[in-house]
Structures are given as structure tokens and as C-alpha cells.
N, C-alpha and C positions, 0 to 999 in steps of 0.2 A: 582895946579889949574886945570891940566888935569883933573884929574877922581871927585873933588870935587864934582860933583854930578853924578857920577856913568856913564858918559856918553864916557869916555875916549875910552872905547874897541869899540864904532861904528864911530871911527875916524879913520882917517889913516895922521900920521901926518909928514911933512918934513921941518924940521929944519936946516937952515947954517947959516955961519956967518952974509950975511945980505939979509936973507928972510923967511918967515912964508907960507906955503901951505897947505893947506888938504882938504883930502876927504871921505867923507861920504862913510860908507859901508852897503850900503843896504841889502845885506844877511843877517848879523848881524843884522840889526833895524828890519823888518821884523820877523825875528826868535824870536827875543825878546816881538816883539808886538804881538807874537801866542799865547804868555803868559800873555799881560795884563790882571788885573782881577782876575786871578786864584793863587791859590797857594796851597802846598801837605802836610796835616799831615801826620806822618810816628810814627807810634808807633811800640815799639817789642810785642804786647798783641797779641794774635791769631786773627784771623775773628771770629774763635768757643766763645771767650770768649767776643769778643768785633765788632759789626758790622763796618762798615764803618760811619753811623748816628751816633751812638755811641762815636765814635771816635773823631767826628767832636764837640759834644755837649762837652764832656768828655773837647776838646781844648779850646773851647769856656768859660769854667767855669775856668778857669784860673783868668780871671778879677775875680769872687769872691775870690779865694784865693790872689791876690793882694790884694784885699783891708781887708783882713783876716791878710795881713802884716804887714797893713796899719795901722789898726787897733791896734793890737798888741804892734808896734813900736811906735806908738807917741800919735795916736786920743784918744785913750779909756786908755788902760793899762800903756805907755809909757814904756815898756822894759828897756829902754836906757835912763842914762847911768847906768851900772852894775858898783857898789861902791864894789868887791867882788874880793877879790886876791887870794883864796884858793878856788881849784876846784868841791869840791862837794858843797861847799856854791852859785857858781856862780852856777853849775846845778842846784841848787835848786831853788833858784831864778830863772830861766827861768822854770822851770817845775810848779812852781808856778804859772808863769802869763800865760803857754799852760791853766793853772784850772782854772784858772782867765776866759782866753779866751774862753775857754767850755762853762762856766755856761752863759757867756755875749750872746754867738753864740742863746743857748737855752733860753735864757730872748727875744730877738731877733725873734726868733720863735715865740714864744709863745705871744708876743705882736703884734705882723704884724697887725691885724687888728686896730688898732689906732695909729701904724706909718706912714709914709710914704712912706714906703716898700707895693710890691706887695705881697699882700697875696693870692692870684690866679694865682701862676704864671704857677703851671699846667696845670690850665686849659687855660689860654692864647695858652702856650707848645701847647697842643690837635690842635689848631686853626693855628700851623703853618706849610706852606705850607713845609718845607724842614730844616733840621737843619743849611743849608749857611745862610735861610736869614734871616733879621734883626727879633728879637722876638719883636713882639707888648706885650705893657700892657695891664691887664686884666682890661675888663669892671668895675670891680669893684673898682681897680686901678685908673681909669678914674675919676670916680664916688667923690674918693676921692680928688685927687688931685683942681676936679673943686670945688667943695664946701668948699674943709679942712675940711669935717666933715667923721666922718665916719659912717657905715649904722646906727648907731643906734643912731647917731646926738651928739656923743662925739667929741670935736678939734683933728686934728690930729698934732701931734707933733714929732719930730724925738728922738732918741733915748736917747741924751743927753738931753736935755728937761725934757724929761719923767722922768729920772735918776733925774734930779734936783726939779722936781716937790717931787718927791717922797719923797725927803729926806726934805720936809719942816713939816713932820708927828712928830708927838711927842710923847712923855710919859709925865707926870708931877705931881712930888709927892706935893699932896695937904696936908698940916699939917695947927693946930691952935697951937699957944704957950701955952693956956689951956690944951690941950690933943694931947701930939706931939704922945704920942703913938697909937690915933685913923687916922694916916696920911695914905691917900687913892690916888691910883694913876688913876690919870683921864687920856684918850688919845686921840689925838685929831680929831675933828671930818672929816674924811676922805671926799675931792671931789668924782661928780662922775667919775673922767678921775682915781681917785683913787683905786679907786672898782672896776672899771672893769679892773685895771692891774692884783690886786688883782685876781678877778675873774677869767680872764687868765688862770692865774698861778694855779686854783684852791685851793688856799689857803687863810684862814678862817682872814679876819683882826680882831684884840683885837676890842674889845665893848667896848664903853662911860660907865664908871659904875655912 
């Protein structure tokens, strides 16, 4: 119960059979409170290679590679659990869902502007005073979140959404029992929140024939 919250070392404590004392060591609270507030990244990367800003941004993106974990582990891919007792079956299997997680990261990208994600976030970046403090969202960001729409008055929807949207697209082979061998496949006719994923991506969706 001493140190349960870290408080133990700016006491001074005297314990007997029947009495309790102590006191406070202000050297130690003092010294400790010169430090509220602050705290030291420490990398082995040179200054040459990596400034100090650098450094601090570099720590600061750590939160995206959690949720890159996050991601990975349960939300999108679910890694886990690995049904896979022979070792280059299980490497494969994880080297599968890193490919997995690549193409997701650059679908991701390449959607920003009709998620919920900032798609401005360099230019937010440009607009902040120092890499400590908090990064504001970009106007554009703003923009979206208050309307849900995005600049071009599509809904904005988050990643799995969109995933789910997508896959309600079809093919569907149109036949007559008079002439099953004249059977035409028609496809279905795409949203606009569909097109413009499409668009994106810059690739071409099949045409209604």
C-alpha cells in the first residue's frame, strides 16, 4: 500500500509495535515536481539522421502503429487464433495477413476522403506550432465530421461500412430456358459512394450491358 501509487519514496516512514509516524520529504517532492509535465524520448538514431522534431513526431506515431496492431489482431484481419502447428504454415499465415494488412493500410489511403479519417493531416501538420503539442484537425476534417458529408456531398462512413457497402455489388448471369446458351451477365448498378471508391482507386467498374 506504501508505493501503490508511486508516492512511497517522498515519505519518511516510522513503524513499531504500537505507533505509525511520518514525514514528508520535501527535497524529494520538489525535485520531482521540476519534472511535472515533461518527459525524454531517447533514441540510438543520430541528430544527422534524425532531428530532435523528428524524434518527438517519429514517438508520437506509435498510436498509429497500435492501432496497425489493433487492426491486424482482432478489428479488420483477426490474425488470432493461428489453427497452424507446422512452422512455415504458421509463417505463412502471418505473412499473409502483414499482405492482407498492406493492401487494407493503401485501400485506407486511398479512401480518406469519404471516411472519417483526416485526409489533411499535412496540412493540419504545417499549422502546428511544435511537434509536443496537441495536433489540431484539418479544416477539411472539420468540414466533414460536421456535415457527414464529404466536399463533394457523398456520406461519409468509416472503413468497415464502406467494406460492407461494397460487397452488396453483383454479377448476375441472366439466362432464358429457350436459349440458355444466349445467358448474358448483367452487373449491378453501382451507388455514387460506389464510384467514387472506385474512382479512388482509379479503377474502371464493369458496365450494365
Amino acid at each position: 500500500m506504501i508505493n501503490r501509487h508511486k508516492v512511497g519514496k517522498h515519505y519518511e516512514l516510522t513503524i513499531t509495535d504500537d505507533s505509525f509516524t511520518y514525514r514528508r520529504k520535501p527535497e524529494s517532492i520538489a525535485c520531482e515536481a521540476r519534472l511535472d509535465g515533461l518527459y525524454v524520448v531517447r533514441t540510438s538514431v543520430s541528430a544527422e539522421t534524425l532531428s530532435a522534431d523528428e524524434a518527438v513526431r517519429a514517438y508520437k506515431d506509435l498510436a498509429r502503429v497500435e492501432r496497425a496492431f489493433r487492426s491486424l489482431k482482432s478489428i479488420d484481419l483477426q490474425i488470432r487464433p493461428v489453427h497452424h502447428w507446422v512452422e512455415p504454415r504458421a509463417r505463412a499465415h502471418v505473412f499473409l495477413c502483414m499482405m492482407a494488412y498492406y493492401v487494407e493500410w493503401h485501400l485506407r489511403e486511398a479512401w480518406a476522403p469519404i471516411l472519417f479519417h483526416d485526409h489533411e493531416r499535412a496540412e493540419a501538420e504545417k499549422d502546428r506550432a511544435s511537434p509536443v503539442a496537441a495536433l489540431e484537425v484539418s479544416a477539411a476534417a472539420k468540414r466533414k465530421r460536421g456535415s457527414r458529408r464529404s466536399d463533394d456531398g457523398l456520406p461519409i462512413t468509416s472503413f468497415g461500412d464502406l467494406m460492407r457497402h461494397l460487397a452488396t455489388m453483383t454479377l448476375n448471369e441472366v439466362a432464358s430456358p429457350q436459349a440458355p446458351s444466349a445467358a448474358i451477365t448483367l452487373s449491378a448498378r453501382p451507388t455514387p459512394l460506389q464510384n467514387k471508391a472506385f474512382a479512388l482507386l482509379t479503377t474502371a467498374l464493369p458496365r450494365v450491358k
